[in-house]
C-alpha positions in Angstrom: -70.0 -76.1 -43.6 -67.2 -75.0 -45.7 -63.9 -73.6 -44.0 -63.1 -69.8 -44.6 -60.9 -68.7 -47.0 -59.2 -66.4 -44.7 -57.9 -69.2 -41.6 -55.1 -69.4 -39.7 -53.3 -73.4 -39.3 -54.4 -75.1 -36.5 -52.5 -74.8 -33.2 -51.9 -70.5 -33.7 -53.4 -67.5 -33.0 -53.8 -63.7 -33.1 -53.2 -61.9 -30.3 -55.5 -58.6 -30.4 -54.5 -55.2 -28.6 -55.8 -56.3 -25.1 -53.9 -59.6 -24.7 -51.2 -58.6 -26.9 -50.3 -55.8 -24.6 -51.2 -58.4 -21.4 -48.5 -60.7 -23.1 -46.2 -58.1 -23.9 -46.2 -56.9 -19.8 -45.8 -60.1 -18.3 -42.7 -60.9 -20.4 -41.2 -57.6 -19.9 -41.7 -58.4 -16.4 -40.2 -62.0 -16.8 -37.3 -60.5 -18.4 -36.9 -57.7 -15.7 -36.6 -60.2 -12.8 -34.0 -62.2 -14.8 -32.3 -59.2 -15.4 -32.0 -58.6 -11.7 -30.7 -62.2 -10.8 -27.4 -61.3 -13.5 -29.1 -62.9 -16.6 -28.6 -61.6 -20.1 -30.9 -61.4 -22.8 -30.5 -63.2 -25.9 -32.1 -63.6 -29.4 -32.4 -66.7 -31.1 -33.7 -67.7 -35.0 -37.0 -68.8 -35.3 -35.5 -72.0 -37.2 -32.4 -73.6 -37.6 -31.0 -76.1 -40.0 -32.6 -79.2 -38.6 -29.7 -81.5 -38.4 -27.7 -78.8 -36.7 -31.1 -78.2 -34.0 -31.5 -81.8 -33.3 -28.3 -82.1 -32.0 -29.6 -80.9 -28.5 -33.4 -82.1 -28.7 -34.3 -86.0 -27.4 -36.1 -88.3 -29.5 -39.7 -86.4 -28.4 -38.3 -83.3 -29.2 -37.2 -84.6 -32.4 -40.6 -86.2 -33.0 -42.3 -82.7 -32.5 -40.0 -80.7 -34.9 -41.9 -78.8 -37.7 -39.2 -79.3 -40.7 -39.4 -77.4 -43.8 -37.3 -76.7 -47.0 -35.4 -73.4 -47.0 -36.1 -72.5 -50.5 -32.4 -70.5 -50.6 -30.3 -73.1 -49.2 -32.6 -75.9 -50.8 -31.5 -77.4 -46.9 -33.9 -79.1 -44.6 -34.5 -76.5 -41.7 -37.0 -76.7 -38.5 -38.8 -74.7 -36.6 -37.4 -74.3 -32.8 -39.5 -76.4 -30.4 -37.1 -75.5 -27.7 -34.8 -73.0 -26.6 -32.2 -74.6 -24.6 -30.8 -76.4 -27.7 -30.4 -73.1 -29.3 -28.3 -71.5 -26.3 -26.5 -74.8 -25.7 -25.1 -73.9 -29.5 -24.4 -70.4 -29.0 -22.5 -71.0 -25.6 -20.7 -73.8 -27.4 -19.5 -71.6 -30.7 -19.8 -68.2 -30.3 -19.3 -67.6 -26.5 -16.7 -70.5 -26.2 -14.0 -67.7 -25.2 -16.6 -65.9 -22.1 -15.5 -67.8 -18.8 -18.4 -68.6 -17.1 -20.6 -69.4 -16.0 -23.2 -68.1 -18.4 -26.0 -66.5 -17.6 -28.6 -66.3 -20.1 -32.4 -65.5 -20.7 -35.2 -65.5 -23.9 -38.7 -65.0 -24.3 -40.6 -66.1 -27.3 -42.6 -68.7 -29.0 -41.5 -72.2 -29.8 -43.5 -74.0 -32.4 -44.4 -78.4 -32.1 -45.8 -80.6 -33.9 -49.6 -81.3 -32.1 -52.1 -83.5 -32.2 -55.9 -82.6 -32.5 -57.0 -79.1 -31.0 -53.4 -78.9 -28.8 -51.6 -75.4 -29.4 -48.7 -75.8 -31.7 -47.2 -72.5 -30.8 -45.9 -72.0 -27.5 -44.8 -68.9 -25.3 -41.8 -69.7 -22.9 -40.0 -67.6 -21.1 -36.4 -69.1 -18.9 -33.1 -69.3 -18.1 -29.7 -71.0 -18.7 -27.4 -71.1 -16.3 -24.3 -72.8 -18.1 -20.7 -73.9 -15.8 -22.6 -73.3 -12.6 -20.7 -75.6 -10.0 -23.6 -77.9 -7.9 -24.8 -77.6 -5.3 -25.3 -73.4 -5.7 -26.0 -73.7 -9.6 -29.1 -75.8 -9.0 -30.2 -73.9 -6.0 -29.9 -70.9 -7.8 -32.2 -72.1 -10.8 -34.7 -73.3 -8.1 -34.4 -69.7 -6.3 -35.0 -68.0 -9.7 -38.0 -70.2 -10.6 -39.7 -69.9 -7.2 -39.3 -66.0 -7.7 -40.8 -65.8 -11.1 -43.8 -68.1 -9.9 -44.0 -65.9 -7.0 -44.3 -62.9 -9.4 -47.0 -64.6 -11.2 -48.9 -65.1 -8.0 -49.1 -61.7 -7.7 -50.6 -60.6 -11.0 -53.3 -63.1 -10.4 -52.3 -66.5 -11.4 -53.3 -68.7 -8.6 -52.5 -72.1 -10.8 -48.9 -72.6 -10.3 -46.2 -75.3 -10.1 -43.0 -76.1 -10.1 -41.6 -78.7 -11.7 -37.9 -80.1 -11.0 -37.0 -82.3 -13.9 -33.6 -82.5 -12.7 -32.6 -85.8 -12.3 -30.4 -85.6 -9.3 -32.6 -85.4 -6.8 -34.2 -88.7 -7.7 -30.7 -90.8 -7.9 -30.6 -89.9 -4.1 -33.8 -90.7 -3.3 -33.8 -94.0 -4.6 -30.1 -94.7 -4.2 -31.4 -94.4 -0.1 -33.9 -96.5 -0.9 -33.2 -100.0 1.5 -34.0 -102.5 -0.8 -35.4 -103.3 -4.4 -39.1 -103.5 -3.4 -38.7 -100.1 -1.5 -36.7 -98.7 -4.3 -39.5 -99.8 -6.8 -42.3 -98.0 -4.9 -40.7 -94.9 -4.5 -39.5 -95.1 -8.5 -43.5 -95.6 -9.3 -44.6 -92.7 -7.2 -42.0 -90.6 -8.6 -43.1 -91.6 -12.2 -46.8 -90.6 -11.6 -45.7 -87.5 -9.5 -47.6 -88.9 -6.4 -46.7 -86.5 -3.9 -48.5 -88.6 -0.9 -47.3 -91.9 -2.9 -43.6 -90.9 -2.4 -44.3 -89.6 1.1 -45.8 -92.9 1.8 -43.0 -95.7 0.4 -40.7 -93.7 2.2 -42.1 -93.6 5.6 -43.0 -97.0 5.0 -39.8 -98.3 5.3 -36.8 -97.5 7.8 -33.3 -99.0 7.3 -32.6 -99.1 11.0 -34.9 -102.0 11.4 -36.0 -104.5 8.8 -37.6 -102.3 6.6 -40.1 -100.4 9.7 -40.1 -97.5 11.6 -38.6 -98.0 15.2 -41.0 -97.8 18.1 -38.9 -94.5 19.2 -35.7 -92.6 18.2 -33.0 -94.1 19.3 -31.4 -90.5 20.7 -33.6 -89.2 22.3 -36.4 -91.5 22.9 -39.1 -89.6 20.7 -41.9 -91.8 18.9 -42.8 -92.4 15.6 -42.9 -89.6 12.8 -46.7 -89.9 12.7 -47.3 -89.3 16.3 -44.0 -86.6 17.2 -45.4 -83.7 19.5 -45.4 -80.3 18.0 -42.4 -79.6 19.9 -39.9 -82.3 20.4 -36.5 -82.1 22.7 -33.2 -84.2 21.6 -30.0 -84.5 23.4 -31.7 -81.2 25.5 -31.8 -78.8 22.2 -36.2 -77.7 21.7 -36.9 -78.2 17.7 -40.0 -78.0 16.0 -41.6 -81.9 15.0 -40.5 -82.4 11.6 -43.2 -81.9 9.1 -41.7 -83.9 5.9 -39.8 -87.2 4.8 -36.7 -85.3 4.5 -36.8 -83.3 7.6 -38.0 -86.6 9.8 -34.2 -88.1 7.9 -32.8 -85.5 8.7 -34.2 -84.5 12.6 -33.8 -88.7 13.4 -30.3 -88.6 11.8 -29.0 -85.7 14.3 -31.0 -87.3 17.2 -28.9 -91.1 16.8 
C-alpha cells in the first residue's frame, strides 16, 4: 500500500483538542508547583548551533542529535534533545552576574534521533537547581521530584518512579563496600537496578566479622536483621526494628 501524501515523520504527532488541552493542564500544573518551590520559568530555542549544544550533551546525547543546515547562517545547527545543556549555557553567559544559586524551570519538547516505531519527540518538564551547596541542594531536588510524582498520583497516574541518577549516592555505597567481591556485587545490582539484588549483597556481607552478619548486636544483644522483633530496645531507648539496609547500618551503628 502506498504511503499518504499528507504524513507526518515518524516519531511525532498531533495533539487534538482533548489531549492538547490534557497536555496543556498537566504542565501548567508542573510549572505551578515549581513555581511554589522558588523556581523560575525559562524559554529556550528549539535548536542551537550544534557545536555550541554539544558542549553539555555526552556521547549518547550527541549520538541522538537531529542536526540540520540553517539555511541563513549556512551553520550546522541541532535540534535540542535536552534541556539542561541549554540552561547550563544560559546560567554560564547571560546570568553569570545573578548570585545564586539558580533556580530554574521549562516545559517543552525535546527532539532524538530513534530507532524503529520509538517517539522522536519528547515532552519534559524539570528543574535546575545551579550553586546549591550538598547536602540541602540534592535533598531539595529529591523533595521537589517526590512532590511532582506525588501530584501526578493524584490526577490518575498510578505508574510512577523515581529515578536518582546522581552518582553520589553510589560512590558511598560501594566505597562501604568490605571488599572487592562485595563491592562487585553491589556494583552489578546497582547497574541492573535490582532493588532486592542490592538489598541482598549488602546484607550479605558485614565488616564486623569476616564478611557475615554477627549472631547478635554487639550493644545491645539484638539478633540478626532478618529475625529483629518489631520493637527492639538498645542501651534502654524502645525503637521500631529497622526495615531497610540503611536503617539496619544505621540502628546497629548507634547500638555498638
Amino acid at each position: 500500500m502506498d504511503a499518504s501524501p499528507v504524513r507526518l515523520p515518524a516519531g511525532v504527532r498531533d495533539y487534538l483538542p482533548r489531549a492538547a488541552a490534557r497536555r496543556r493542564a498537566i504542565a501548567e500544573r508542573l510549572l505551578a508547583l515549581f513555581e511554589r518551590w522558588g523556581y523560575q520559568r525559562i524559554i529556550t530555542p528549539v535548536y542551537e548551533c550544534a557545536d555550541v549544544l554539544e558542549r553539555g550533551l555526552g556521547d549518547a546525547g550527541r549520538a541522538e542529535a537531529i542536526r540540520f543546515v540553517e539555511p541563513g547562517s549556512a551553520e550546522v545547527v541541532a535540534l535540542r534533545p535536552d534541556f539542561t545543556p541549554q540552561i547550563a549555557r544560559i546560567a554560564a553567559t547571560r546570568m553569570h552576574d545573578v548570585d545564586g544559586p539558580l533556580r530554574l524551570c521549562y516545559e517543552g519538547a525535546v527532539h532524538r534521533l530513534a530507532a524503529g516505531l520509538a517517539r522522536s519527540e519528547i515532552l519534559q518538564a524539570g528543574v535546575e537547581l545551579i550553586e546549591a551547596d550538598p547536602p540541602d541542594g540534592d535533598a531539595e531536588a529529591l523533595a521537589v521530584a517526590a512532590a511532582v510524582l506525588a501530584s501526578i498520583h493524584d490526577d490518575g497516574v498510578a505508574d510512577v518512579r523515581l529515578d536518582v541518577g546522581h552518582v553520589g549516592p553510589c560512590v558511598a555505597v560501594l566505597g562501604a563496600a568490605p571488599d572487592d567481591d562485595a563491592r562487585a556485587a553491589l556494583a552489578g545490582a546497582l547497574a541492573r537496578k535490582d532493588r532486592a539484588g542490592v538489598g541482598r549483597a549488602a546484607a550479605a556481607r558485614c565488616p564486623r566479622r569476616g564478611g557475615r552478619w554477627p549472631r547478635r548486636c554487639r550493644g545491645c544483644g539484638a539478633p540478626p536483621p532478618r529475625s529483629w522483633p518489631r520493637r527492639a530496645r538498645c542501651r534502654g531507648r524502645a525503637r521500631s526494628a529497622p526495615r531497610s539496609t540503611s536503617s539496619r547500618r544505621r540502628w546497629r551503628r548507634a547500638a555498638s
